[in-house]
N, C-alpha and C positions, 0 to 999 in steps of 0.2 A: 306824576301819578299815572297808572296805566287804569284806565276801566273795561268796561266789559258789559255791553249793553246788551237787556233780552228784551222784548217786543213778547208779551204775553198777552194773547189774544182769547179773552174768555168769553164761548158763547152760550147762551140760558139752549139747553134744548125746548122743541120744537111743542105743539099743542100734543097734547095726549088722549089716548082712549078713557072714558067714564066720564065723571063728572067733572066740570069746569073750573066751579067754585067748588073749590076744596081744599084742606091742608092734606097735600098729596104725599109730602114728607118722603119718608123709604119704602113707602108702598112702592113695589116694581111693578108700575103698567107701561105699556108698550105705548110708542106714539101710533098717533092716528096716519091714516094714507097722507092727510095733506101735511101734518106737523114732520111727519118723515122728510116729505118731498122741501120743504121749506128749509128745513135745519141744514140739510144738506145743500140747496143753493145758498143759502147766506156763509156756510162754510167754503164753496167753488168763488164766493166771489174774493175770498181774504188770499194772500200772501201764502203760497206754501210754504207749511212750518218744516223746523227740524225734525219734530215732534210731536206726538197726540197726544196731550192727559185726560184721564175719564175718571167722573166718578162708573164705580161698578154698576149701576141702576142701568135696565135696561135704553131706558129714553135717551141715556147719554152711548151709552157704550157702542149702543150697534150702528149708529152714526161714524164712531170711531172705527173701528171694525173696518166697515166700508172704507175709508176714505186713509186711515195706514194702508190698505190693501193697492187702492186708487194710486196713491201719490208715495207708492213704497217709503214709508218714513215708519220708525217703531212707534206704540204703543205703549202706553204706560197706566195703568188702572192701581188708581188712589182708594182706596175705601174711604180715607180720611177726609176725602173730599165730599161725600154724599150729604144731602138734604138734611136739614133735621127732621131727628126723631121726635112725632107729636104722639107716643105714645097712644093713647085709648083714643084721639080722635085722627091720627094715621089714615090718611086716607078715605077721609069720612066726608060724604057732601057737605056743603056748611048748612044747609036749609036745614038737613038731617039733625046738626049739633044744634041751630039755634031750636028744633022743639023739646032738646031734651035737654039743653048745657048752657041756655043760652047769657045768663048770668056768668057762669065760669070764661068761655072766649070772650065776653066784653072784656072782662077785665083782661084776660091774656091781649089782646088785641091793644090794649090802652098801656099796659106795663106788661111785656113778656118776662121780663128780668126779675118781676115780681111775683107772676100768677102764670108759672109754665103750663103746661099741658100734663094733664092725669097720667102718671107712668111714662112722659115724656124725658127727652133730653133736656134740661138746665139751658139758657142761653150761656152763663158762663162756662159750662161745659162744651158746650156748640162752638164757641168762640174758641177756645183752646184746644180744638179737634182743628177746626177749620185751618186758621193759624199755623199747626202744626206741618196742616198738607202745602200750605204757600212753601213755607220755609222747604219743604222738600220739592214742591215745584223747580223751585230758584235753583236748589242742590241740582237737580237734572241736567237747567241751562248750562249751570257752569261746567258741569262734567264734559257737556255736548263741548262748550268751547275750547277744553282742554285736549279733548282730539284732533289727531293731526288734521284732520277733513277741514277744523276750523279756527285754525290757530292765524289767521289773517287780520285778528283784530273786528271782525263782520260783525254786526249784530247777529245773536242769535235768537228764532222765532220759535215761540212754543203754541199749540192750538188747545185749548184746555175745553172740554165741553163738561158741562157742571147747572149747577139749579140758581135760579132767583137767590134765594137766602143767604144763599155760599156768595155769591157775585158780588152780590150787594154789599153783603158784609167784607170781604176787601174790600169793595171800592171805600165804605165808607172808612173803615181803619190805615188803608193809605191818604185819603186825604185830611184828615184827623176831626172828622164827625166826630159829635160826642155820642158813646156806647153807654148811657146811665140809664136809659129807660126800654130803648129797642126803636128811639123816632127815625131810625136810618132806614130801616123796615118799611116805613107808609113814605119817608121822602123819596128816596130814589125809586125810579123805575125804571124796568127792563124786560120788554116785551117778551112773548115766545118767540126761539130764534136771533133774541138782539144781544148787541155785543158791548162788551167792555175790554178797553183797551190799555194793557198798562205797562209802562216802561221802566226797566229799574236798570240803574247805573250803576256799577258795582266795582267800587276800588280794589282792586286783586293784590295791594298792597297790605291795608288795612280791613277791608271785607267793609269798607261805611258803606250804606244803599243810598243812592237818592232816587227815590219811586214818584213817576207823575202819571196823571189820567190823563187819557191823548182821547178816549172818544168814550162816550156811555149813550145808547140806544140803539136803532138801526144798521147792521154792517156798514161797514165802509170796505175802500180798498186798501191800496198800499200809500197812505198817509204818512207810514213814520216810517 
C-alpha cells in the first residue's frame, strides 16, 4: 500500500471587534488590534504549510491574505467552510437574546438539532456543508501531492483558518463523538487563536482515510 499523509492544521481565528458573548455566526466583523496580532503569532509559530484555506469571513481571510503573501504559498477561500448561520439572532449579543428570546436559546443551547435558530441554518444542514468543505480540503492536499514539487512521498501541510463550530465539529466527527444532540458543541474547547491538529492517511490505492487528532487547544510547533 502506498499512503499519503496531510498534516491539517486548523486554527479558530483570533478575538473580534463587538460583542464577546455572542453567536457571531456569518456576521462579518473584523478582529480586534490584539485578536489580529495573536492569530497571526500562533499561526508564525506552526510549520509552514503548502497551503492556506479560509473560510471567506473577514476574521479568517485577512489573516490568510497576510501570511500566502508572507510565506509565498496559494490561498484557497472555502465558503463551505464558514460559521453557522444563526439566522435572526446572527450576531446578536447574548445578554440582548436572553431579554428577548430567552426560552428559545435555552432550548437551542440544550438540543441544537432540535430548536435551531429562527431563520437559521439546520445543524444537519451545517453538518453536510461543513463535511462537504473537509472532503474538498483533503481534494487540495492530494492534488498538492500529485505535483511534481511533491511527489517525494513528504507529508503534505495544509493551514486551514476557520470558526469554533466548524473545528469542533470535525474534531468531533473524526473521532466518532456522538452528533444526536449538538453535546460536542459545549465538550470540546477551543480557545481564540487555538489549534486543532489532524492527520489523515490516505491509501492512493483504495482512497481508505485513517484520520487522528495529534493536538486540540493552544498552538504547538512541529509535533508531527
Amino acid at each position: 500500500m502506498t499512503f499519503q499523509a496531510l498534516i491539517i492544521d486548523c486554527l479558530r481565528h483570533g478575538e473580534c471587534e463587538g460583542p464577546q458573548q455572542c453567536l457571531r455566526g456569518q456576521t462579518d466583523v473584523s478582529l480586534s488590534v490584539s485578536g489580529r496580532r495573536n492569530m497571526l503569532a500562533a499561526a508564525r509559530t506552526l510549520p509552514r504549510p503548502h497551503a492556506i484555506i479560509s473560510s471567506p469571513l473577514i476574521r479568517c481571510a485577512s489573516a490568510g491574505e497576510v501570511l500566502a503573501e508572507e510565506w509565498n504559498v496559494p490561498l484557497h477561500v472555502m465558503p463551505e467552510i464558514m460559521e453557522m448561520n444563526f439566522g435572526a439572532w446572527d450576531g446578536i449579543a447574548t445578554q440582548e437574546l436572553l431579554k428577548h428570546s430567552r426560552s428559545e436559546l435555552e432550548q437551542f443551547w440544550s438540543n441544537p438539532r432540535a430548536f435551531p435558530p429562527p431563520k437559521g441554518e439546520t445543524v444537519n444542514a451545517f453538518l453536510t456543508r461543513i463535511e462537504q468543505g473537509w472532503k474538498n480540503i483533503l481534494d487540495r492536499g492530494t492534488a498538492l501531492a500529485d505535483t511534481a514539487d511533491h511527489q517525494d512521498d513528504a507529508s503534505i501541510r495544509l493551514l486551514v483558518f476557520g470558526h469554533a463550530g466548524v473545528i469542533k465539529s470535525w474534531v468531533a466527527m473524526r473521532i466518532g463523538m456522538s452528533m444526536q444532540k449538538g453535546d460536542w458543541l459545549h465538550r470540546l474547547s477551543l480557545p481564540y487563536a487555538g489549534l486543532a491538529r489532524l492527520r489523515v492517511d490516505i491509501d492512493r490505492q483504495s482512497h481508505e482515510q485513517f484520520e487522528q487528532l495529534c493536538h486540540l487547544g493552544a498552538p504547538v510547533g512541529n509535533d508531527v
